[in-house]
N, C-alpha and C positions, 0 to 999 in steps of 0.2 A: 449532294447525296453521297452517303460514304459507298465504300467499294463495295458490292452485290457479294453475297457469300458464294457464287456457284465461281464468279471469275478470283475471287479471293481463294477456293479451293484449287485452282489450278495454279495457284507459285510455285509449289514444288516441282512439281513436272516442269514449267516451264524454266526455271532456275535449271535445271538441270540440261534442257537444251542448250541455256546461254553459257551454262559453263563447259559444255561439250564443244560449241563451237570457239569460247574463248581458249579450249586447249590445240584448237586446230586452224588457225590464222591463216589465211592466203588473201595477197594483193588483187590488185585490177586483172580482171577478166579472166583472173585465175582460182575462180571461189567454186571448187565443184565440193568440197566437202561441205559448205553452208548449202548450194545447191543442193546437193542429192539429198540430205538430211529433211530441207524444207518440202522436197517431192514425198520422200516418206511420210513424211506426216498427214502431208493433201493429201496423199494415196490413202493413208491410214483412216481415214476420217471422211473419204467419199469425198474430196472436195475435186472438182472437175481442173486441172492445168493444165499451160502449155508451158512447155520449156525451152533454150536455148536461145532467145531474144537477148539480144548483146551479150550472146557468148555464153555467158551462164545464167543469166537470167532466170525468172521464172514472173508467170501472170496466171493467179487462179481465182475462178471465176463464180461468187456467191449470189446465188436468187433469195429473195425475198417472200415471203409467205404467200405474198401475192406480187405480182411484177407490172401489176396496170398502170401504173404513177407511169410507168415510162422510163423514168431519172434513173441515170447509171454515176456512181462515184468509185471513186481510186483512192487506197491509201495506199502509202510507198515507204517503203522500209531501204534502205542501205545493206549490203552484206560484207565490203571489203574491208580488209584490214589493211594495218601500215609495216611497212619495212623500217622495223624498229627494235631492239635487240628489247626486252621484256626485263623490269628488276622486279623483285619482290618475292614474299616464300608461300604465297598464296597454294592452296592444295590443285588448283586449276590453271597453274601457269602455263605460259605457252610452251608446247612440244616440238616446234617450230624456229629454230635459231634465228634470231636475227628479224622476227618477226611476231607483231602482237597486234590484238586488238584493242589497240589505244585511241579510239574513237568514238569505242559504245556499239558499234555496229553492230557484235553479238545480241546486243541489250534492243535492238530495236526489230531484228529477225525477229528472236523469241515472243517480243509484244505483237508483232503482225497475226503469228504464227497462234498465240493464246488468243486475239480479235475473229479469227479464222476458225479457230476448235468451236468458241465461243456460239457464232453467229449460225454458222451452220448446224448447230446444237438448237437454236435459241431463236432462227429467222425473224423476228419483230420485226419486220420492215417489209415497205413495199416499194422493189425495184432491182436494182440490181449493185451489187458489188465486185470489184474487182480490187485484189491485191497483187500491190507488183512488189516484186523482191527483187533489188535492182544489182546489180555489178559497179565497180568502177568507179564508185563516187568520189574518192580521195584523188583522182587523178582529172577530172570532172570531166571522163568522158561516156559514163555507163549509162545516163540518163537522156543523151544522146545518139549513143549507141541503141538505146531499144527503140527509141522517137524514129531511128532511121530507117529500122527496120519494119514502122508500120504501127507500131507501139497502140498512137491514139487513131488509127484506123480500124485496128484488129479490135480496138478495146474501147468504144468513143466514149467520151463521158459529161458530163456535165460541172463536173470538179475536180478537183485531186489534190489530196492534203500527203503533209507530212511534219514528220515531229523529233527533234533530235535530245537527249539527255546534255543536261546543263550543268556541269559540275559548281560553277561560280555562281549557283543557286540553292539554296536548301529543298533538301528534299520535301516535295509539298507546294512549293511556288513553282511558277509560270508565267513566263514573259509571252505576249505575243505583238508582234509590234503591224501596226495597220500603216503596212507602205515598205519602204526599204527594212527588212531581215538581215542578207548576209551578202557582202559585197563583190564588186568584178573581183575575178583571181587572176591574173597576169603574169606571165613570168618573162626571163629574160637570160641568154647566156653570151658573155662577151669572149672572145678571145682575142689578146694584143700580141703581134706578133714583132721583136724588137729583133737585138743581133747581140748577143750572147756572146759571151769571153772571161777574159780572166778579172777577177772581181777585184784586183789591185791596179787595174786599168779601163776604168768608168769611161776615159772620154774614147775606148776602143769600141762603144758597146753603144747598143741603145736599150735603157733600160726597162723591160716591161713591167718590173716590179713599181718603177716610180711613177711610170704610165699609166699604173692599176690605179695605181693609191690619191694619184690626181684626178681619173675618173672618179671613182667611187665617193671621196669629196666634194665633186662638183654634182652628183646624181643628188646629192641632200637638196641643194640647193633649190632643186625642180620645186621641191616640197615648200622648204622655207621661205622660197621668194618667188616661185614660178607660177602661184595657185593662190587664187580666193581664198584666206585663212579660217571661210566658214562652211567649205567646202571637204569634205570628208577626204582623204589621200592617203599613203601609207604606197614608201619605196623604200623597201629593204636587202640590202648585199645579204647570201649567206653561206656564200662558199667562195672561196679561194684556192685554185691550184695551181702548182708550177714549181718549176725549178728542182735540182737533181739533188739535194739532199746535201752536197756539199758547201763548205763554209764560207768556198771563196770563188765558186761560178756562179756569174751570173748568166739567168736561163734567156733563151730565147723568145720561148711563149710564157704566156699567164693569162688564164682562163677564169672569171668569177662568172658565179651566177645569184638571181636575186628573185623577187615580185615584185607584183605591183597593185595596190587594192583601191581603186575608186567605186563609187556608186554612178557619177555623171559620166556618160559617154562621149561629151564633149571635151571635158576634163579626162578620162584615160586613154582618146587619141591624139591628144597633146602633149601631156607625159611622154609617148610613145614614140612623135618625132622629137622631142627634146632630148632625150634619151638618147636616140641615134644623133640628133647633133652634137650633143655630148661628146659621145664616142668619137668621132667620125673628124673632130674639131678637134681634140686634144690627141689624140693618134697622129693624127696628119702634123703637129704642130711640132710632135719631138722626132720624127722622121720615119714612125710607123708605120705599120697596120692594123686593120681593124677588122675582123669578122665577126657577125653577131645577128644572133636569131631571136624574135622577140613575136611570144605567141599571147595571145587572146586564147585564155581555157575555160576560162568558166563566168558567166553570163549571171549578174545581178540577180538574186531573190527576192523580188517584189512581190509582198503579199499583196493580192487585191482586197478594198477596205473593208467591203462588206462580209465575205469573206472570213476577212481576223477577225470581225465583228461577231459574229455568229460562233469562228473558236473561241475565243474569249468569251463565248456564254456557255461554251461545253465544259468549258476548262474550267469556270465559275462554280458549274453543277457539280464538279466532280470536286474541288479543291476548297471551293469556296472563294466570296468575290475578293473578299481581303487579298486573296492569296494571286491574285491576278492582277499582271503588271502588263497595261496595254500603252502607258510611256519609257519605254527603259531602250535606250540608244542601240539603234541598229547594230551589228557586232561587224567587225573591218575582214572577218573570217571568211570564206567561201565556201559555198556549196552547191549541185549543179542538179539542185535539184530547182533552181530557177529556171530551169530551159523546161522545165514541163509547164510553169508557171507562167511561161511565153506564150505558150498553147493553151490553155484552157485555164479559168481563173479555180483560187485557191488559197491555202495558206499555209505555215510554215510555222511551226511554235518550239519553244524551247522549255521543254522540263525539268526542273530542279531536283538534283542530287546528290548534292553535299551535305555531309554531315555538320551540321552546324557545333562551331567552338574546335573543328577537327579539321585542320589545314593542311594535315600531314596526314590521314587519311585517306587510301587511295580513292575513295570513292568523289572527295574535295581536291586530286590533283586536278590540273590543267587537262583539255585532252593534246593527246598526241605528248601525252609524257610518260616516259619508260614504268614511273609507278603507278598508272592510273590505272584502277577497276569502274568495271560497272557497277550502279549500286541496284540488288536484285531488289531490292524493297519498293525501286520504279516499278516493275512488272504489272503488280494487280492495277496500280495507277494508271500506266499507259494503256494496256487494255479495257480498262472502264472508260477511256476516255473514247479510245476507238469505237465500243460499243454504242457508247451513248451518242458519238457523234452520227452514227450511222441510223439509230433507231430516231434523231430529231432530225436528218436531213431528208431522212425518208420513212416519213411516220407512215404504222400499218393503221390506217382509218377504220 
């Protein structure tokens, strides 16, 4: 079905929130300008919320023409942005140094928020709906932060979906993948603590710089020899610091940090002591020390089958079946929006955004790249999709 003219009339307006909030970026648990903005709108439009569930939070709550069915569903939107300095001459750049929404996160508010004007306009349904507007998700503590504060107690449901823009897809397709989505996130920070000196007298010193660079060679290895090769894995170093900026001290300390992305749990608490035996083995060997903190953040996205069975028929109505990809390889990415997925079944889909034959278009960057926009022309898309998923998952009879 193509996009309904009443949610096709709302791009404007809702383009205009997205680019309101892509001029006003704030990180984890610190999103009150996306906050207060999506309370105006609920307010503005009669929709009944509560606010301040993990901090900024918001969950507001749509009935249905009739509410006898019983069935309550949740869609879930993201609000946070990343701490990332913005390029580009776009008229909506960030106003915020050092910080942008290189995510989409803007782009998936504003479709909650047009699903929301919509529905409450338009109730076809019978039951109940709830939109959560979450915090935190780039750090993947927000969707656990509200779960702890009572989330699916205050708000119980029978499902809960959610849907991210896909730039490394054209706009128009959709992957939804039945089973693993987007994988463990994991990280990891080492510090090697050596003995520092003068850089013309190596055998005075223990060095941490060659202590690094032998760990961080031997962590590949985890990967290339330590793990089933059909086994999905991914361990990457991405920061490196130390040493005083002179040409001929050698430093004391040397701090990296990295992740770690598995889907099997058996497989990423293995990784996890190899890792530390790593460390712990090669430190000790050249006369070291070793301290290091290694956390477990973010909890596998497993859509349930049936589930992405039934998105991938929303996404079919709205796109068309051509345009639906229900095999295309789970992504090694994270997102924490798996810990609601741990609680009550669901699924997880990824919308296409790129401009096709335009690679250098911000809309076809990568995310979490200094030139990536959102591309508004998702809008009436993702809202037709929300709509329609809601008016099939709780038909008014």
């Amino acid at each position: 079905m193509p996009v309904r003219n009443a949610i096709q009339d709302l791009k404007d307006e809702l383009t205009e929130y997205r680019r309101t909030l892509h001029q006003n970026p704030q990180t984890s648990f610190e999103e009150v300008f996306a906050s207060t903005l999506v309370r105006q709108k609920l307010a503005d439009w009669a929709i009944p919320f509560e606010h301040g569930m993990g901090v900024t939070g918001v969950v507001a709550t749509l009935k249905g023409q009739k509410t006898s069915s019983g069935k309550r569903i949740a869609l879930r939107a993201d609000m946070d942005a990343l701490d990332i300095p913005e390029e580009g001459t776009k008229e909506w750049i960030s106003r915020i140094p050092g910080k942008m929404h290189g995510c989409g996160h803007d782009g998936h508010t504003a479709m909650l928020l047009g699903a929301g004007k919509y529905l409450k306009e338009n109730p076809h349904f019978n039951g109940t709906v709830y939109l959560i507007f979450q915090p935190a998700e780039e750090t993947g503590e927000g969707a656990k932060a509200m779960m702890s504060e009572g989330l699916f107690e205050r708000f119980p449901c029978d499902a809960v979906y959610g849907l991210h823009n896909w730039p490394y897809k054209p706009l128009g397709e959709v992957e939804v993948n039945r089973g693993p989505a987007m994988a463990n996130v994991d990280s990891f920070r080492v510090t090697i603590t050596g003995r520092g000196g003068h850089a013309s007298k190596p055998h005075t010193t223990v060095d941490p710089i060659v202590i690094a660079a032998e760990i961080i060679t031997t962590l590949q290895t985890i990967i290339s020899r330590g793990k089933d090769p059909f086994e999905p894995a991914v361990l990457s170093v991405t920061n490196i610091n130390g040493g005083t900026g002179a040409f001929n001290v050698t430093p004391t300390t040397i701090t990296f940090t990295g992740t770690v992305r598995t889907y099997c749990e058996t497989l990423r608490h293995k990784i996890k002591a190899r890792t530390i035996e790593v460390c712990e083995g090669i430190t000790s060997a050249f006369g070291a020390t070793v301290d290091y903190n290694y956390v477990f953040a973010t909890d596998s996205t497993i859509n349930d089958i049936a589930q992405a069975d039934f998105c991938a028929q929303i996404a079919s109505a709205v796109v068309g079946d051509a345009h639906v990809d229900t095999n295309a390889p789970p992504s090694m990415g994270g997102e924490d929006f798996g810990a609601m997925l741990k609680h009550c079944p669901g699924a997880y889909i990824k919308m296409g955004q790129g401009i096709a034959g335009e690679p250098q278009n911000p809309c076809s960057r990568g995310l979490h790249n200094p030139n990536y926009d959102f591309n508004d022309d998702l809008i009436p898309l993702g809202v037709e999709y929300w709509v329609k998923l809601v008016e099939t998952a709780l038909p008014l009879k």
